[in-house]
N, C-alpha and C positions, 0 to 999 in steps of 0.2 A: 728788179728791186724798186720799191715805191724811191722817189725822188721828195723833197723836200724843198721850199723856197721860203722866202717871207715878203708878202703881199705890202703895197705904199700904206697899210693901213698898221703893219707894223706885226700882223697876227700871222702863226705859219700854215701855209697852203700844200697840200699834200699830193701829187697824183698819184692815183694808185699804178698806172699805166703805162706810166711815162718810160718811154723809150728813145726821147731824142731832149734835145735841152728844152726848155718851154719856160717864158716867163711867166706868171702867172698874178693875176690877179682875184684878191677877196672881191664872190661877189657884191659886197658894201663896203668898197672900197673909197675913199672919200673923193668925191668929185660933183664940178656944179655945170650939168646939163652939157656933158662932153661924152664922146661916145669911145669906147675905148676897145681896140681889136687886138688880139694876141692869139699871132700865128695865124691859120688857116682852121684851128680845131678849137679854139674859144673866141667866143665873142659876147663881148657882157656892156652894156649900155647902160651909164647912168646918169638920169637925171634928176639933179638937185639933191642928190642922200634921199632923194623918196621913191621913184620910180624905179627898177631895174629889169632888164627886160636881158636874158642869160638864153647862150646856146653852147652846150659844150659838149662833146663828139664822143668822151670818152670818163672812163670814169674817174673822180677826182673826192678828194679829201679835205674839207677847210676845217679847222678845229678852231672856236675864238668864242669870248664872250658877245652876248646878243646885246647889243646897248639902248636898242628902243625895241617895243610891242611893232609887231608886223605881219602882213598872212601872204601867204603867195599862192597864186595856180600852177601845179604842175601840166605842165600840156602833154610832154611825155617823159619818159624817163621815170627816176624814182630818185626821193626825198626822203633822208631819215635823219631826226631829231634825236640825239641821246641827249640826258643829263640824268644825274642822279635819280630822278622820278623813274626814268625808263627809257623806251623807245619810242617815237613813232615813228609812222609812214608815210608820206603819201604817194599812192601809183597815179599813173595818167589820169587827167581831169577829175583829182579832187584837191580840193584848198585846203590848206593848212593854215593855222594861227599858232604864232611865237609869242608871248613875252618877255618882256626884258629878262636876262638872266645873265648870273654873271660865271657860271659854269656849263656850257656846253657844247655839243659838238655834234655839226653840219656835216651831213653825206650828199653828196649831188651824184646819184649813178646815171650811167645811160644804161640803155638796156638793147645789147645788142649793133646792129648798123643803126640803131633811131639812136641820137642824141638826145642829151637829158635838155627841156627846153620849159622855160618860165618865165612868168612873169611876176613879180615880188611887188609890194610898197609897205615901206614905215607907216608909222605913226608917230609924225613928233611932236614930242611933248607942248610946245608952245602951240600948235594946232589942236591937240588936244584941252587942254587949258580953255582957247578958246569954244570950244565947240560944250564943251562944261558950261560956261557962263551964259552962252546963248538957248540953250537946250533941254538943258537939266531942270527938271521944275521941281517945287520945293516936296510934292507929294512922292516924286523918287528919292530925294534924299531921306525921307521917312522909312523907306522900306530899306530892308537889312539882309539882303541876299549874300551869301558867299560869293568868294572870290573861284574865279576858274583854276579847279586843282592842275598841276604841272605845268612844265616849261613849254609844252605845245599842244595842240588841238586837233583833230581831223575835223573839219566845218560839212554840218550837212549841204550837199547840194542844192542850191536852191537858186528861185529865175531872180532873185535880185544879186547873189552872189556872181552869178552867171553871166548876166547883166552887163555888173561892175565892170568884169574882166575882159568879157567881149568887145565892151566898150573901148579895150586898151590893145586891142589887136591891128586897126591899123600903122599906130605906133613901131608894135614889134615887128610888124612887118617893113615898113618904109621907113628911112634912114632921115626922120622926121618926127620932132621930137616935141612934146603939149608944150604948151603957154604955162607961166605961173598960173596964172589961172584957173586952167584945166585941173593941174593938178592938185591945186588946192581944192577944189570940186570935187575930186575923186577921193581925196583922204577924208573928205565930210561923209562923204556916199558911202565910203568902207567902213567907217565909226556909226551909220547910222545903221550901217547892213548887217554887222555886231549888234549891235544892242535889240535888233530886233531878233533875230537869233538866240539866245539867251539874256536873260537879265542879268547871268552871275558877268556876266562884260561891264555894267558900272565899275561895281568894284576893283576889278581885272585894270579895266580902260583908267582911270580917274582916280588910282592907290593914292594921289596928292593930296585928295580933300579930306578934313577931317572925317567925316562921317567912312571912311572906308580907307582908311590910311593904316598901310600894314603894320602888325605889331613889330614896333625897333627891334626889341629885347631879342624873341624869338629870331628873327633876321641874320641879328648878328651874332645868333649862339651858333646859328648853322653857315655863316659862312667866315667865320673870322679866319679862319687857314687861307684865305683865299689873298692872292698874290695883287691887296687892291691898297690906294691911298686913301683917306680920308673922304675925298670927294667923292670917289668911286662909290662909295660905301652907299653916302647920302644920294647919287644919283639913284641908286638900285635898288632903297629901300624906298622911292617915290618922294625925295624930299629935296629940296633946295638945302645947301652947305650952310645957312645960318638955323634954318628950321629944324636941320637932322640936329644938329648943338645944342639947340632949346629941348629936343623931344628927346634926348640922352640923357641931358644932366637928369630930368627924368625918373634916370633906370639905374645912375650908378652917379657917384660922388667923383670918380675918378674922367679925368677927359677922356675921350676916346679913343687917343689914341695912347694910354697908358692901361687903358682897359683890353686893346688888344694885346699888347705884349703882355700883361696878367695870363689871359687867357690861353696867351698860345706858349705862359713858362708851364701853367700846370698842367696843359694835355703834355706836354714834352716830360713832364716828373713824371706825369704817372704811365707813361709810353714806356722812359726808363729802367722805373719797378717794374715793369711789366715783362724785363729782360730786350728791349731792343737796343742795338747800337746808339750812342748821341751823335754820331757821325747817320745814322740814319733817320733820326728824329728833327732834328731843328728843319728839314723842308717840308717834311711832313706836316709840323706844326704851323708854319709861315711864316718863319723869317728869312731873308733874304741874303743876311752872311753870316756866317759861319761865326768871327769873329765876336758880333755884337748877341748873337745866341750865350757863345758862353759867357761873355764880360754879364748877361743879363741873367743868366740862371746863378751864376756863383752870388752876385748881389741880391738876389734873390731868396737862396737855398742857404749859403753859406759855405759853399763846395760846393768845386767843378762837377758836371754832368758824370766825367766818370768815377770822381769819388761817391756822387749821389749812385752810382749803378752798382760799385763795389758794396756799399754799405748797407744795399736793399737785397745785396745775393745771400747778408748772412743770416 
């Protein structure tokens, strides 16, 4: 039977395989330039929340939201991205690209006696940022390419992605670990190795600046069930917590967070009429206790969830 843990980062870590106890670590687990071993059948290295360099023996499950854009190389083994959009893949030696997202779920299989083995880096946003202001010229912010459809990519192969990675292999190999320096180097080189790959990557890379900043409204029709605070929201939607507050008032007269609970009484009424449990609807909807569900649909509706269910069965 799969095993279950929860990782220092707070998200739960699954092994599919697990047959002896194993502590386990998310691999973007927060850590600054420390290398971190667990057990004899994983070993995941991270440096500075940007680098990580992953070998794990057997197959494993992490399920957590993606908090920044990132791409990794698979070396071997197999990598697959679910979220609502779909699936991807990727088999030995090809890259993948993640953006942020605040619903999805990481597969790391091995395949066989090979171990599943990578190398991953972020993109943080204050690098990014910078890499905007030095780079960006004003005749790309003119042009109005879409954004990269879903939560992740398969990246063509190619000798500067190749490159990139190669360049990060005596790392994963020796228990020796870049310079700030270095790796600031290499988050430029991966932002530069994106955009030359597609153009729809401004958009994708740089949702902060106006010219390419995702629509709020849409954002938050589609993920207001989602188990986030406030900040969360505005991290995810590419904004800084006073900018997402100016770019709301906006969309709605109501704060935002009076607008979530709105949103998530009327999916719950019409989930109701629609014959479901309100014992099975308020986590559906996103709220978090049961309690403050009902004190909010009765103030709301004017009757509890199951008089509102009773009066819609006549």
């Amino acid at each position: 039977m799969p095993v279950s843990f929860t990782c220092p980062c707070r998200q739960p870590f699954l092994s599919l395989t697990a047959t002896r106890r194993i502590i386990f670590y998310c691999i973007f687990a927060p850590s600054t330039n420390t290398i971190a071993y667990m057990t004899g059948s994983i070993k995941i290295r991270n440096y500075a929340d940007t680098l990580f360099f992953s070998e794990i023996d057997h197959d494993t499950f992490c399920e957590y939201r993606l908090p920044g854009h990132g791409l990794m190389w698979v070396r071997s083994g197999r990598m697959e991205i679910t979220s609502p959009a779909g699936t991807v893949t990727a088999e030995p030696g090809r890259f993948i690209f993640w953006q942020r997202d605040c619903a999805s779920t990481m597969k790391k299989l091995s395949d066989g006696n090979t171990p599943f083995r990578s190398i991953a880096m972020t993109l943080p946003r204050e690098h990014l940022k910078s890499y905007f202001r030095d780079h960006v010229t004003l005749g790309r912010l003119r042009s109005k390419p879409e954004p990269i459809g879903g939560t992740a990519v398969l990246l063509p192969v190619t000798i500067r992605l190749e490159s990139l990675f190669y360049s990060l292999l005596p790392y994963s190999e020796r228990d020796i670990g870049p310079t700030v320096e270095t790796t600031a180097e290499k988050v430029s080189e991966a932002i530069a190795t994106l955009l030359a790959i597609d153009e729809r990557f401004y958009p994708t890379l740089f949702d902060f600046h106006e010219t390419w900043k995702i629509d709020l409204y849409e954002f938050m029709k589609a993920h207001f069930t989602e188990d986030m605070g406030i900040e969360e929201f505005a991290h995810y939607s590419g904004r800084s917590l006073a900018t997402f507050k100016r770019d709301f008032a906006k969309i709605s007269d109501l704060t935002p967070q009076r607008w979530l609970i709105e949103q998530r009484l009327l999916l719950s009424a019409r989930m109701i009429a629609e014959g479901e449990k309100p014992s099975d609807v308020w986590p559906k909807a996103g709220f978090k206790n049961k309690a403050h569900f009902f004190r909010s649909f009765r103030d709301r509706f004017g009757r509890t969830p199951s008089e509102y269910r009773k009066a819609n069965e006549i």
